[in-house]
Structure formats: C-alpha cells, structure tokens
C-alpha positions in Angstrom: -5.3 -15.3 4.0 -4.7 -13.9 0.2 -6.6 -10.8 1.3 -4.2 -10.1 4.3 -0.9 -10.9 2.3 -2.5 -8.9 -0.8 -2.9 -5.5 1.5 0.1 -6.2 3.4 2.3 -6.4 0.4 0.3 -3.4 -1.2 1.7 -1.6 2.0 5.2 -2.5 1.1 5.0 -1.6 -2.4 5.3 -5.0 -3.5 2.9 -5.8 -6.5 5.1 -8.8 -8.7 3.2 -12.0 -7.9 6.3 -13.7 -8.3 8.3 -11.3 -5.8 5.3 -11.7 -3.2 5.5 -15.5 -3.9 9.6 -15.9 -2.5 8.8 -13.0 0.0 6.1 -15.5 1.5 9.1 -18.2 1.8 11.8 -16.1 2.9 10.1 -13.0 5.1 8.8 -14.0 8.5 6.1 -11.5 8.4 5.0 -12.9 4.7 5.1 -16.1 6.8 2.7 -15.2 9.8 0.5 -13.7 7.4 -0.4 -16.3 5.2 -0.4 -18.9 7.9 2.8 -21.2 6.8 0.8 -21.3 3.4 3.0 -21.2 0.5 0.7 -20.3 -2.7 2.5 -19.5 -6.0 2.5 -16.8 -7.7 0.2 -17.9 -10.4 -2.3 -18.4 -7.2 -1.8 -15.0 -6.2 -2.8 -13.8 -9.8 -6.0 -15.5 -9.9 -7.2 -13.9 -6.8 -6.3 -10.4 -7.5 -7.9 -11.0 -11.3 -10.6 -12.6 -10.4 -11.8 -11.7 -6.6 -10.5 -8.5 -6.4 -10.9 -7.0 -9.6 -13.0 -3.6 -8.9 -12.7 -4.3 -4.7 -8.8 -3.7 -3.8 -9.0 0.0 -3.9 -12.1 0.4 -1.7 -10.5 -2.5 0.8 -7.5 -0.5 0.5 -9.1 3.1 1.6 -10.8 0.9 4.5 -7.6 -0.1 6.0 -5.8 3.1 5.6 -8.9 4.5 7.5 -8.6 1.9 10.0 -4.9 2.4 10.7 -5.7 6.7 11.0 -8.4 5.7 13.5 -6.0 3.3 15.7 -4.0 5.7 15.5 -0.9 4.1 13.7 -1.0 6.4 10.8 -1.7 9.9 10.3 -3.0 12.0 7.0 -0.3 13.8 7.4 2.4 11.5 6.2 0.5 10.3 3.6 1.7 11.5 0.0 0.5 10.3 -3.1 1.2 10.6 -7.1 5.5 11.8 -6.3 3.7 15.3 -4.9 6.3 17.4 -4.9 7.6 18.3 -1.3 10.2 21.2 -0.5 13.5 19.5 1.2 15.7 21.7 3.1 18.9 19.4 1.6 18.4 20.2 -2.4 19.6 24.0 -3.2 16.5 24.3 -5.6 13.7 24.2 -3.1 10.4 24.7 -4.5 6.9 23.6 -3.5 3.7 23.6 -5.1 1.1 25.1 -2.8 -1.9 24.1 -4.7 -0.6 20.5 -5.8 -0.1 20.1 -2.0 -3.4 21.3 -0.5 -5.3 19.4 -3.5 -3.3 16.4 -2.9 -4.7 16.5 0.8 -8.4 17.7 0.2 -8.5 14.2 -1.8 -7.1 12.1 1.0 -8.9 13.6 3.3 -12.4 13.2 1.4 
C-alpha cells in the first residue's frame, strides 16, 4: 500500500511526507490508494529510508515502462532535468538540438 501511494505521489510531484500525509486524508485518489489507511508522515519516512533506499528509481523506470506499454504514456511527452523546449508564445525562441535528442537517447535507453 506505501509502495502504491509512494509512486503515485512521485507522479504528482509530491515528495513532503507531511504533504503526502494530509493528501492521504483529504484527496480521494490518496484515499483509494492506500486503502482508508491513514499512516503519518513519519511512517511514510521510514519506508522510503529504509525499504526503498537504492530501489525507487528502478520501481520507478518499471512503471513508466508499464504505462508506455499500456499505452497511457508516450516517450514523447516525457521531459526531464527543465530541457529546454522552443514555445511559439515567448519572442525569444530558442532550442537546444543536442540537449533535446540526448535528453531522449537517455529515456529511451
């Protein structure tokens, strides 16, 4: 159940224990999640330091892979480290080339 709020939150850019801990009261999705369970954020801690220390980034690649394969996500959107991207809006437009076709090489692989 940690595991599935852990990556879920992950996904929402959430990563305060104690943000994750009121989202889990107040957020019906945080509530499905973790089953009605309520752990606090000192829980939450604990089994990030000491379960998944050296594991979430390798569980994390394995759901993003998951989520390409059922077809929810795509490489495409995917952008990583503020890459910069050229935006039709901003009268300085300017993309990196290289940053961008590196920055996708490594998601891909």
């Amino acid at each position: 159940m940690l595991l599935k709020v852990i990556i879920y939150t992950y996904l929402r850019k959430l990563y305060s224990s104690r943000k994750i801990e009121q989202a889990i009261h107040e957020n019906i999705h945080f509530m499905w999640l973790s089953g009605q369970s309520k752990p606090d954020h000192n829980t939450l801690n604990d089994f990030r330091g000491k379960h998944l220390q050296g594991h979430l980034k390798k569980i994390y690649h394995q759901v993003m892979l998951l989520l390409v394969e059922q077809g929810l996500i795509s490489l495409k959107d995917i952008f990583v480290n503020g890459t910069k991207i050229e935006a039709n809006a901003n009268r300085y437009t300017f993309v990196w080339g290289k940053s961008i076709k590196t920055s996708k090489a490594r998601i891909k692989k």
